[in-house]
N, C-alpha and C positions, 0 to 999 in steps of 0.2 A: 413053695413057688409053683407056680404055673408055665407050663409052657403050650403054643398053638401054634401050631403047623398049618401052613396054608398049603393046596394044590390047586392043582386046574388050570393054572393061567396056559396060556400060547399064543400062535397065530391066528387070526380069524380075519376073513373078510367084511369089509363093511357092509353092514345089514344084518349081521351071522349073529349066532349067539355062543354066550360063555357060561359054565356052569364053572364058581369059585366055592371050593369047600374048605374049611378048616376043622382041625379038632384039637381041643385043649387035653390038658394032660395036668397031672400033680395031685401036690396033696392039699392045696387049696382051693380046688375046685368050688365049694361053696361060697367062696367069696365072690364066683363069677355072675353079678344081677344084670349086666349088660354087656352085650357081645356085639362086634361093631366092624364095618368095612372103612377102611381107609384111602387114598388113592393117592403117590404123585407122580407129577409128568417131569422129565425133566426142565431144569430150569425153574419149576415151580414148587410152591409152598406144598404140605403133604394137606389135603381136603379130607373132609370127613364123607361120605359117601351113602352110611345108612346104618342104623342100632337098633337091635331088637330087644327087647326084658326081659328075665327070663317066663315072664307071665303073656309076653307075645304082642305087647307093643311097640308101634314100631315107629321108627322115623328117615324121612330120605330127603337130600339134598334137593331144591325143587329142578334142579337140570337132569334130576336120573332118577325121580320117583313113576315116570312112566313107561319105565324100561327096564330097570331093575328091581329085583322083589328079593325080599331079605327073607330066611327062616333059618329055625331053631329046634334040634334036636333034644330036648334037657337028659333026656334018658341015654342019649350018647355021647351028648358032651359035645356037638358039633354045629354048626351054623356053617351057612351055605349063600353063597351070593345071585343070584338067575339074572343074567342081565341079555338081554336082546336089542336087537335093533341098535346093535353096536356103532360106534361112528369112530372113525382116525383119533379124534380129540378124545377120548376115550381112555387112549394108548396111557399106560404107566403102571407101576408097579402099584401091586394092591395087598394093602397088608388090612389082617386081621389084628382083634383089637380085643379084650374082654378085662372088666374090672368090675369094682364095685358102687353101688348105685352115686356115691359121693367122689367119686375117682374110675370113671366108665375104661378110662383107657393105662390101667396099672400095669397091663401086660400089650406086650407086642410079637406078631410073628416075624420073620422075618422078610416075609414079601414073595409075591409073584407076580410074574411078568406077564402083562398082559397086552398085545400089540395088533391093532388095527389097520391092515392095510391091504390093496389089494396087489 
């Protein structure tokens, strides 16, 4: 099994930035080909946010590709979310995501809070 722990989430003003890190753990680690941000707001569906491979490509939602930047630690097992230029709509829990190339999201963290307001 695998597990990823996410941190980083809290308060931030809008306009501010958030630094989202996770790191996986286990003993199937190699199974992890894509490691991914999730997001949901209350009320709403869980969205997918942005996945990296473990070879470093990448893909992002087109509402958060110009504010958020996704990267990938492989040597520590970590992936990290850089997101700026925060906005209220933002606000939701953000879970880390890591599976394998046929199944991206076989694992789940549990979630951080992430809330924009002034």
């Amino acid at each position: 099994q695998v597990q990823l722990v996410e941190s980083g989430g809290g308060l931030v003003q809008p306009g501010g930035s958030l630094r989202l890190s996770c790191a996986a753990s286990g003993r199937n680690l190699f199974n992890i080909y894509t490691m991914g941000w999730y997001r949901q707001a209350p009320g709403k569906q869980r969205e997918k946010v942005t996945a990296i491979t473990i070879g470093g490509s990448t893909n992002y939602a087109d509402s958060m590709k110009d504010r958020f930047t996704i990267s990938r630690d492989n040597a520590k097992n970590t992936v990290s979310l850089q997101m700026n230029s925060l906005k209220p709509e933002d606000t939701a829990v953000y879970y880390c995501s890591g599976g394998t190339a046929w199944n991206p999201t076989d694992y789940w963290g549990q979630g951080t809070q992430v809330t924009v307001s002034s």
